[in-house]
PASEBA-1860 file (N, C-alpha, C; in nm, 3 decimals):
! residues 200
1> XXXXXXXX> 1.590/-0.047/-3.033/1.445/-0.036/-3.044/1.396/0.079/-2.957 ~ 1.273/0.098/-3.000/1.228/0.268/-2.954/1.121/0.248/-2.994 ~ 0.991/0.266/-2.862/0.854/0.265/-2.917/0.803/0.427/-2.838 ~ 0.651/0.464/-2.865/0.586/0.558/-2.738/0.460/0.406/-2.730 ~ 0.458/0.463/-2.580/0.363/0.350/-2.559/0.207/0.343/-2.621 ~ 0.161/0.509/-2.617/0.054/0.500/-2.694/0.001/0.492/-2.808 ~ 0.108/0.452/-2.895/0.132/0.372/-3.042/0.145/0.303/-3.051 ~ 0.231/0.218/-2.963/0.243/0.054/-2.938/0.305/-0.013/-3.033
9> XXXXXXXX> 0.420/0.098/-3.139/0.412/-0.001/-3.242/0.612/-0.068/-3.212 ~ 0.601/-0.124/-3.152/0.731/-0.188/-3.101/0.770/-0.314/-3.174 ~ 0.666/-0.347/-3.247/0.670/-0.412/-3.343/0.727/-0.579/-3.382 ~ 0.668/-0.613/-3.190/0.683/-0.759/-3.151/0.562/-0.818/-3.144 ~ 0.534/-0.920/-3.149/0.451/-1.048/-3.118/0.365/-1.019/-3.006 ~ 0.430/-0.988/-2.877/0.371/-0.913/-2.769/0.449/-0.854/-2.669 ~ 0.345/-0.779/-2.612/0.405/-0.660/-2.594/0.493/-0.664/-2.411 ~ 0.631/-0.549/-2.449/0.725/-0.612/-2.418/0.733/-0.615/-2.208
17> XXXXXXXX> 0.626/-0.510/-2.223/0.618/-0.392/-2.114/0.658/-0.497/-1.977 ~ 0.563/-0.580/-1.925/0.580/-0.710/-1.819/0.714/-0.758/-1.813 ~ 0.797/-0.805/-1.921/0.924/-0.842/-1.894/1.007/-0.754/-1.873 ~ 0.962/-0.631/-1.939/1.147/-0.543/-1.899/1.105/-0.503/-1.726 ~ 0.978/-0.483/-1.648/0.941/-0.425/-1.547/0.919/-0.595/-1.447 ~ 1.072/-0.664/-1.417/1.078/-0.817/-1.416/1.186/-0.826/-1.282 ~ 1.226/-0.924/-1.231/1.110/-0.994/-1.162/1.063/-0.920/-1.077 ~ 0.899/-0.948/-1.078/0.764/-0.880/-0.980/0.730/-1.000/-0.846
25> XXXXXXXX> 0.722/-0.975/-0.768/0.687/-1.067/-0.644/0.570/-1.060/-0.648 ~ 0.486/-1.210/-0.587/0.361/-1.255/-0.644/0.313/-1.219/-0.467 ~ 0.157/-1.109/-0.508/0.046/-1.127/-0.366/-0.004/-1.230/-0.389 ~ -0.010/-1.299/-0.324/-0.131/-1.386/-0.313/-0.208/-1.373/-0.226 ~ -0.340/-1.300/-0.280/-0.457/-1.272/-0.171/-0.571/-1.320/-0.097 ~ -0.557/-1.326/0.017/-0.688/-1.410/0.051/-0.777/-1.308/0.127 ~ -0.910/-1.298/0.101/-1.023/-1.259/0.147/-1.073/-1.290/0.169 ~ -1.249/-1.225/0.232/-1.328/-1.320/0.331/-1.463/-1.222/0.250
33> XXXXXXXX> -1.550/-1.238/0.140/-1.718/-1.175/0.154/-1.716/-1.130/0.253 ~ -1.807/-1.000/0.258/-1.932/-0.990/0.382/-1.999/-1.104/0.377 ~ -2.026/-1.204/0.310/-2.146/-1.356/0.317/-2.042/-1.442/0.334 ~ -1.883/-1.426/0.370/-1.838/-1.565/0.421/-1.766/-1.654/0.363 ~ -1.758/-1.630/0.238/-1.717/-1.695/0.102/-1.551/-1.645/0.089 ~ -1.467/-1.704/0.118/-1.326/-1.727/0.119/-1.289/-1.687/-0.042 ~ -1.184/-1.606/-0.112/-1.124/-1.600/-0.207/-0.993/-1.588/-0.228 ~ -0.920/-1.641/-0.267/-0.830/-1.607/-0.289/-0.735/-1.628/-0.462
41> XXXXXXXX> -0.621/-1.520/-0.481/-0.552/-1.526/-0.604/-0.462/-1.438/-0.610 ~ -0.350/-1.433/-0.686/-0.238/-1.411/-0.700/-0.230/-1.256/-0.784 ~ -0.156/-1.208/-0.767/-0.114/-1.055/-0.830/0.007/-1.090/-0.865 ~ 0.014/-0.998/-0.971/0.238/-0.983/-1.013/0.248/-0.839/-1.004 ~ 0.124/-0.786/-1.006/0.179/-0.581/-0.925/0.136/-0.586/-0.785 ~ 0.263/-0.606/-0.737/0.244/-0.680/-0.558/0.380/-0.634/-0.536 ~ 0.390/-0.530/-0.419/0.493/-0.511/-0.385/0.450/-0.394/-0.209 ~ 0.587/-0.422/-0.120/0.603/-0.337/-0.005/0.629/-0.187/-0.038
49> XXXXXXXX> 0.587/-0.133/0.046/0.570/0.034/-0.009/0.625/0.115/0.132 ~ 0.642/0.067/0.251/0.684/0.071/0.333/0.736/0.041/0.444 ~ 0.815/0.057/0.544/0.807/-0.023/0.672/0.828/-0.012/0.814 ~ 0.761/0.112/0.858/0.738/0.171/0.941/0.616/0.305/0.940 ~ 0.556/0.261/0.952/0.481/0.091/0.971/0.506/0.002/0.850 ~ 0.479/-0.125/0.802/0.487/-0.203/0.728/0.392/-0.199/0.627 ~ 0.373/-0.140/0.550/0.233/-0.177/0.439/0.302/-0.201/0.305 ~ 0.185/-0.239/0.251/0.175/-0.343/0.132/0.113/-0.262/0.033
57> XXXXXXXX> 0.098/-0.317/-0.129/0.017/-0.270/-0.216/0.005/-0.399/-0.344 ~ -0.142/-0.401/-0.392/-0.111/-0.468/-0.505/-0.198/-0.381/-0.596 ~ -0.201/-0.427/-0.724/-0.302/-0.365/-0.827/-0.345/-0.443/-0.886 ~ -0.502/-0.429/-0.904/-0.574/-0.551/-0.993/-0.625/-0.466/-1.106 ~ -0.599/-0.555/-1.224/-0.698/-0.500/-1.399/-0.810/-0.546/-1.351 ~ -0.849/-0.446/-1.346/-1.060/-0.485/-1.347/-1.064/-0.478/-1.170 ~ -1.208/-0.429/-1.165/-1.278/-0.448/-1.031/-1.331/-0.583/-0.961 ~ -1.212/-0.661/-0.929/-1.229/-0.830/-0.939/-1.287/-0.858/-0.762
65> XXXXXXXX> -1.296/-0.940/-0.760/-1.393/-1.025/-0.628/-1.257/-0.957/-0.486 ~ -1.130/-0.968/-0.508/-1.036/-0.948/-0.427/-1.055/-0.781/-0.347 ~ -1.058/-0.704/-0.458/-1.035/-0.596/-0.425/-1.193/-0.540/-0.364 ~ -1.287/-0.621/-0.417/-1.394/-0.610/-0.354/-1.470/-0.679/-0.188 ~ -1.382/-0.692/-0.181/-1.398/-0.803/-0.066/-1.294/-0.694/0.037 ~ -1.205/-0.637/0.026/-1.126/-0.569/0.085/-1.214/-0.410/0.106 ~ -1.270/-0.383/0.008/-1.339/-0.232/0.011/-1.503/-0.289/0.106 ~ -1.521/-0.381/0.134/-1.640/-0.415/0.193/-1.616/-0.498/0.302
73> XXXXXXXX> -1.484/-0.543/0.356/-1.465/-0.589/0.470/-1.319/-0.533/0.588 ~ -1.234/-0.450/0.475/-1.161/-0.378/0.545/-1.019/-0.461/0.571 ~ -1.018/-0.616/0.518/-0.929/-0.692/0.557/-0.847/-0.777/0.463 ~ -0.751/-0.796/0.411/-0.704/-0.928/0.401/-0.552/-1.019/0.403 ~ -0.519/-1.070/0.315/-0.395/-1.190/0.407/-0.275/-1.148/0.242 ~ -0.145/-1.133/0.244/-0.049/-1.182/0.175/-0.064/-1.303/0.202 ~ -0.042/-1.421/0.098/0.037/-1.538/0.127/0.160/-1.554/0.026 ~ 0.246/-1.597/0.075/0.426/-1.674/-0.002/0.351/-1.708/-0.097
81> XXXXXXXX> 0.349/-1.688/-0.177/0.395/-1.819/-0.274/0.504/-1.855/-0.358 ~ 0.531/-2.001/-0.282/0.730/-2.053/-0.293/0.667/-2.147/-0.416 ~ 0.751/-2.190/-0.409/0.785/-2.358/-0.541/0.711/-2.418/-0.505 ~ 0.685/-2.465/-0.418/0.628/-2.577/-0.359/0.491/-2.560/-0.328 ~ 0.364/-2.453/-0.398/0.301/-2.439/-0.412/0.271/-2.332/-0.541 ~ 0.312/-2.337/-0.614/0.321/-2.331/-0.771/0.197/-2.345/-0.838 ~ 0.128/-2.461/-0.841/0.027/-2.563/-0.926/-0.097/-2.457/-0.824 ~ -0.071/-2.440/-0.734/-0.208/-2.430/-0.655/-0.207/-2.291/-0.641
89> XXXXXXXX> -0.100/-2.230/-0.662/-0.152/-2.053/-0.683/-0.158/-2.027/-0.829 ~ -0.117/-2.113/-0.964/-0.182/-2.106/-1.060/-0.338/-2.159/-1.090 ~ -0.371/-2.265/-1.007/-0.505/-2.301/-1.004/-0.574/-2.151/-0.964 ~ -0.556/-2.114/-0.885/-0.598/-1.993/-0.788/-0.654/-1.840/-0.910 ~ -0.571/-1.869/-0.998/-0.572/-1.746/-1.096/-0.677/-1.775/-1.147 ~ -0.754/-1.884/-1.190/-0.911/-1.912/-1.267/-0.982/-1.820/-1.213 ~ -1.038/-1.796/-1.373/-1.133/-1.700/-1.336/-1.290/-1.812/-1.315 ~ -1.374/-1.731/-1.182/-1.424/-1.831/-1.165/-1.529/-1.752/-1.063
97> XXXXXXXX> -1.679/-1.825/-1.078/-1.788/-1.750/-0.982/-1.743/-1.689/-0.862 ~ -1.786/-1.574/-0.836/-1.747/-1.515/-0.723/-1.818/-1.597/-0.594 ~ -1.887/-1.683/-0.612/-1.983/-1.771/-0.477/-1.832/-1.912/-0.533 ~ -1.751/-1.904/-0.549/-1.659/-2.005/-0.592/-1.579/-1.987/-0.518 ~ -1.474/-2.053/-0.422/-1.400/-2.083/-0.302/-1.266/-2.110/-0.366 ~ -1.136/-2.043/-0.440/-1.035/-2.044/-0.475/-0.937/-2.164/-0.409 ~ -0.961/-2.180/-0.287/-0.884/-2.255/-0.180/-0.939/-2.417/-0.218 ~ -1.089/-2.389/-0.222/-1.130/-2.546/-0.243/-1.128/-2.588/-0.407
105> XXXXXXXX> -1.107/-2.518/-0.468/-1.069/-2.545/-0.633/-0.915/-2.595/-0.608 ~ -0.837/-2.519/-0.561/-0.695/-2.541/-0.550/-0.625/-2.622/-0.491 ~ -0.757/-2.695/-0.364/-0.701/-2.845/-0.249/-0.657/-2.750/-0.149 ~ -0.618/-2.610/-0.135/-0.578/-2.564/-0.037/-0.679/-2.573/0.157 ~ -0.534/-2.574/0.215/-0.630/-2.584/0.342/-0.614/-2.400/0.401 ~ -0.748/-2.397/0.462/-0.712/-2.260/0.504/-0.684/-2.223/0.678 ~ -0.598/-2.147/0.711/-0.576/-2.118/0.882/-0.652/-2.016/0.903 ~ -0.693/-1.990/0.993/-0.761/-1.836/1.065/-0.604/-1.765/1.052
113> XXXXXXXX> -0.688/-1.657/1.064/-0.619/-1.527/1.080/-0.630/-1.500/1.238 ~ -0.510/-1.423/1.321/-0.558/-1.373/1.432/-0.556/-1.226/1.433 ~ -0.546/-1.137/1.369/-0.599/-1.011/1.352/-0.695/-0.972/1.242 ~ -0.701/-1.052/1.198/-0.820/-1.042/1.058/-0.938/-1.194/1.046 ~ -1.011/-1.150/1.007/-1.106/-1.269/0.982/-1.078/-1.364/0.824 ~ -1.011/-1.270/0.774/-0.943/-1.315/0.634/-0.854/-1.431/0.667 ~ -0.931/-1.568/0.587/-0.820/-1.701/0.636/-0.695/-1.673/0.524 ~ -0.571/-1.781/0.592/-0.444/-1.749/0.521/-0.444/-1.863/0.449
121> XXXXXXXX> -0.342/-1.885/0.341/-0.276/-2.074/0.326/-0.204/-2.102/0.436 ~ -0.278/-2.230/0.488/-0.183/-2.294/0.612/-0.064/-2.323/0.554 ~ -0.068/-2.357/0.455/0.105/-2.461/0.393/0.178/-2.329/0.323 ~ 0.116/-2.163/0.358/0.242/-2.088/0.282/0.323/-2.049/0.387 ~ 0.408/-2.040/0.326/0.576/-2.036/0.495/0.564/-1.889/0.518 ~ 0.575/-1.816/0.447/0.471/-1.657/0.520/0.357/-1.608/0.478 ~ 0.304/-1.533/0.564/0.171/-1.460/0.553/0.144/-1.359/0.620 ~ 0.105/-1.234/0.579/0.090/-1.091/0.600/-0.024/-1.066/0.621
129> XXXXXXXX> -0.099/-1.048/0.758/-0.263/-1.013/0.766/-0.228/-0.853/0.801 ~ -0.333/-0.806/0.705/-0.312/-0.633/0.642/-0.450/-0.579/0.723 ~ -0.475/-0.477/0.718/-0.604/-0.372/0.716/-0.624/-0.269/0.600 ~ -0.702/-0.266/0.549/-0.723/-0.193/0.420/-0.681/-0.022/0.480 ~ -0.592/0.032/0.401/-0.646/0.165/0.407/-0.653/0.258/0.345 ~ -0.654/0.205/0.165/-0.727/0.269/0.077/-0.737/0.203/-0.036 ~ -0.837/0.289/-0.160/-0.792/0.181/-0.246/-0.858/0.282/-0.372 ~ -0.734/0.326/-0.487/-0.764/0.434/-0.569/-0.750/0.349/-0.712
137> XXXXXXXX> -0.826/0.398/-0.756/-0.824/0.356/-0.953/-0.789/0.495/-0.988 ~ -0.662/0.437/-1.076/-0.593/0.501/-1.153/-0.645/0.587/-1.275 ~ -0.619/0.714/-1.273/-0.661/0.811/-1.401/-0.508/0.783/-1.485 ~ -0.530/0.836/-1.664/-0.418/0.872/-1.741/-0.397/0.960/-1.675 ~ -0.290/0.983/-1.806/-0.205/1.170/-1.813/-0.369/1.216/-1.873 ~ -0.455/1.159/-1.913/-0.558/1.263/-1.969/-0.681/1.286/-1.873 ~ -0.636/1.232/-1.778/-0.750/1.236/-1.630/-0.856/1.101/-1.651 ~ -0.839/1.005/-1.758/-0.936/0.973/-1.796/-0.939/0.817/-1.723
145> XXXXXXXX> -1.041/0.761/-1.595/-1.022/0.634/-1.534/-0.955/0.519/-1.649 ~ -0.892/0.437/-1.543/-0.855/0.331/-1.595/-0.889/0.239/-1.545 ~ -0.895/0.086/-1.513/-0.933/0.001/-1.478/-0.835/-0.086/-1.432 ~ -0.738/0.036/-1.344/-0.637/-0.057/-1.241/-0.672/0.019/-1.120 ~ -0.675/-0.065/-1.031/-0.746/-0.078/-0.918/-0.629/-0.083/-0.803 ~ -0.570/0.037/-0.722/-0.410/-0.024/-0.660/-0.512/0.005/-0.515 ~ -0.443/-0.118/-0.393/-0.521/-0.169/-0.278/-0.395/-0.107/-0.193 ~ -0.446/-0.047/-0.084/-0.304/0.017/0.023/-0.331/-0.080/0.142
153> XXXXXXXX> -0.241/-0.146/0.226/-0.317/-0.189/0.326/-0.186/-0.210/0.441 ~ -0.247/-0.219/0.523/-0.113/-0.165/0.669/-0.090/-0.313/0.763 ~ 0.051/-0.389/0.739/0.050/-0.528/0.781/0.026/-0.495/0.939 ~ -0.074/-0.558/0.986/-0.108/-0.559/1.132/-0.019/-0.712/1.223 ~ -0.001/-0.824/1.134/0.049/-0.944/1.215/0.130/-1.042/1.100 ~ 0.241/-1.105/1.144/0.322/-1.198/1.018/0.329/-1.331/1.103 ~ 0.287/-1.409/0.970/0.316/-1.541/1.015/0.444/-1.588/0.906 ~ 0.523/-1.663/1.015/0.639/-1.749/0.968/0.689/-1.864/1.011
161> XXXXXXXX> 0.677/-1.957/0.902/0.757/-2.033/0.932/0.881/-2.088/1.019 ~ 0.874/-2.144/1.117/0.986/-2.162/1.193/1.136/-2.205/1.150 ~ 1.063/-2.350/1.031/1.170/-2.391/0.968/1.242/-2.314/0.852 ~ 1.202/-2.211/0.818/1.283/-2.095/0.754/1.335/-2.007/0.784 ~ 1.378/-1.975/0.953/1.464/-1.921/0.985/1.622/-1.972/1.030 ~ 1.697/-1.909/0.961/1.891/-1.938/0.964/1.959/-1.823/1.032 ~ 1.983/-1.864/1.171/2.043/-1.774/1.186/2.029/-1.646/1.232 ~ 1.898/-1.644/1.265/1.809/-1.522/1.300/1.770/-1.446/1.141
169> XXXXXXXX> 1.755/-1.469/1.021/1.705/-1.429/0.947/1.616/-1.520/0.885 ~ 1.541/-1.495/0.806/1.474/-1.560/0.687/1.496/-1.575/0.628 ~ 1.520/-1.699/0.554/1.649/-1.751/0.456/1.517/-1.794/0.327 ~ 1.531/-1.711/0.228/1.466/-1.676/0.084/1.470/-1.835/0.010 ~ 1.602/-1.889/0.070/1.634/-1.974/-0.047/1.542/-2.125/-0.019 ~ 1.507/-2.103/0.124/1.391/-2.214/0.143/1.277/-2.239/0.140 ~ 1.269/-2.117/0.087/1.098/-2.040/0.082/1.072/-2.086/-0.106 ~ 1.183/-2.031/-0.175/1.196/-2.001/-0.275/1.039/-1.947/-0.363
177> XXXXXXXX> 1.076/-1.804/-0.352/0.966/-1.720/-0.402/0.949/-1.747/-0.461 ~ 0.804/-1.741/-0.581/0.800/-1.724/-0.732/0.805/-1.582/-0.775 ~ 0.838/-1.556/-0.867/0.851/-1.415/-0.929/0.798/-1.411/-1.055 ~ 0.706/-1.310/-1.084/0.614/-1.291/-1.209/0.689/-1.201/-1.300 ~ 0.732/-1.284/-1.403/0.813/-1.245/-1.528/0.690/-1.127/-1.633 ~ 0.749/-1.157/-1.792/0.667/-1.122/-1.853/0.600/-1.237/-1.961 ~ 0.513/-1.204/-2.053/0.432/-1.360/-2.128/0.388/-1.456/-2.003 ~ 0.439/-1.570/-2.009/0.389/-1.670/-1.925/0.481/-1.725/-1.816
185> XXXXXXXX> 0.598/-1.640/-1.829/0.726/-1.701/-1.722/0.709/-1.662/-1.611 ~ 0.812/-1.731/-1.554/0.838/-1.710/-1.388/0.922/-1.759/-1.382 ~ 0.985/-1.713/-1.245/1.144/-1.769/-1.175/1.063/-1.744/-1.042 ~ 1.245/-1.813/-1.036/1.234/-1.878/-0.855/1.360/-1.826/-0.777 ~ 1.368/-1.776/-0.695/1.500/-1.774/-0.609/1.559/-1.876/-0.493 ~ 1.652/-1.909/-0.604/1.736/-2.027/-0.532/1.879/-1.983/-0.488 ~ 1.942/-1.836/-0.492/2.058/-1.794/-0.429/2.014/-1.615/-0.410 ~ 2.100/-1.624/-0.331/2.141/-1.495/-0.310/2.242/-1.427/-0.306
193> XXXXXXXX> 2.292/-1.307/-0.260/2.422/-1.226/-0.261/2.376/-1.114/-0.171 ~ 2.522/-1.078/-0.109/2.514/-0.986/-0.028/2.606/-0.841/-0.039 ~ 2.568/-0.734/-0.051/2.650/-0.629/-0.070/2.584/-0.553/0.015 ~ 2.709/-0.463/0.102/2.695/-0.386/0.169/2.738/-0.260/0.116 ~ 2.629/-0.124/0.156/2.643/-0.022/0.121/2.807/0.049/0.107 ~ 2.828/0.154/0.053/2.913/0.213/0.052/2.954/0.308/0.162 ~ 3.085/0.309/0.211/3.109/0.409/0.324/3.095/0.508/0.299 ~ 3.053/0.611/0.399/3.044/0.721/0.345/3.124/0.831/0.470
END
């Protein structure tokens, strides 16, 4: 099979793009209004971009409450989301009044932040409080805006779980990430493997 994307004619059911670009690690974002109003929700274009210093990036379709809350307060939180909170970072994805509290739709409880005012999930086993430090919408190849929205932001403090460290590392398999497939799937990581580089 062989498509161009701006023909689209690939000539499936839907389209394939999300699954072959698989598994994506889920942001789950929490923010804080300038008026106070807690939000939070999940990304699958969520990924580390560096780490030294440590920063982060996600991208949102559309100019949504998240990314707005970050361009007007300068702040907000990664949270995990493992297995064991699944149901409540899919609750989280509703679309839903921006004066609407994601955390209290979802039963979630929320912790302060200590470098950000942005609360975290108390019950996620990590959490990344960031500082915004930019945030560009994407042009085509034809210069012409698009309505993806990518957020840069520089991890200032990590919270972790105690009971997920083995050994002096962070052991994945107790956390067990979710990972944003393509259509409606997801996986989980329940093993790992280890390979070490090549000598050189």
């Amino acid at each position: 099979m062989y498509y161009e994307t701006d023909k689209n004619d690939h000539g499936l059911p839907f389209n394939p793009f999300k699954a072959i670009v698989s598994p994506r690690p889920i942001g789950w974002i929490s923010t804080l209004s300038k008026d106070g109003i807690a939000n939070l929700a999940p990304y699958s274009f969520f990924n580390a971009v560096g780490d030294t210093p440590p920063m982060v990036m996600f991208s949102s379709t559309g100019y949504k409450d998240s990314v707005a809350n970050i361009d007007e307060t300068g702040e907000f939180v990664c949270n995990m989301a493992g297995w064991d909170l699944k149901d409540q970072m899919n609750t989280s994805s509703a679309s839903v009044p921006r004066d609407t509290s994601e955390f209290e739709l979802a039963g979630l409880t929320m912790a302060p932040g200590r470098l950000v005012k942005a609360p975290r999930v108390a019950h996620a086993l990590t959490a990344l409080e960031c500082k915004h430090l930019n945030t560009v919408r994407m042009t085509s190849l034809e210069g012409e805006e698009t309505e993806s929205y990518v957020v840069f932001g520089q991890v200032v403090a990590v919270h972790i779980d105690d009971n997920i460290v083995s050994n002096g590392r962070v052991d994945v398999t107790k956390i067990k990430p979710l990972a944003r497939l393509g259509y409606k799937d997801y996986a989980v990581i329940e093993s790992v493997f280890e390979m070490g580089r090549p000598a050189t």
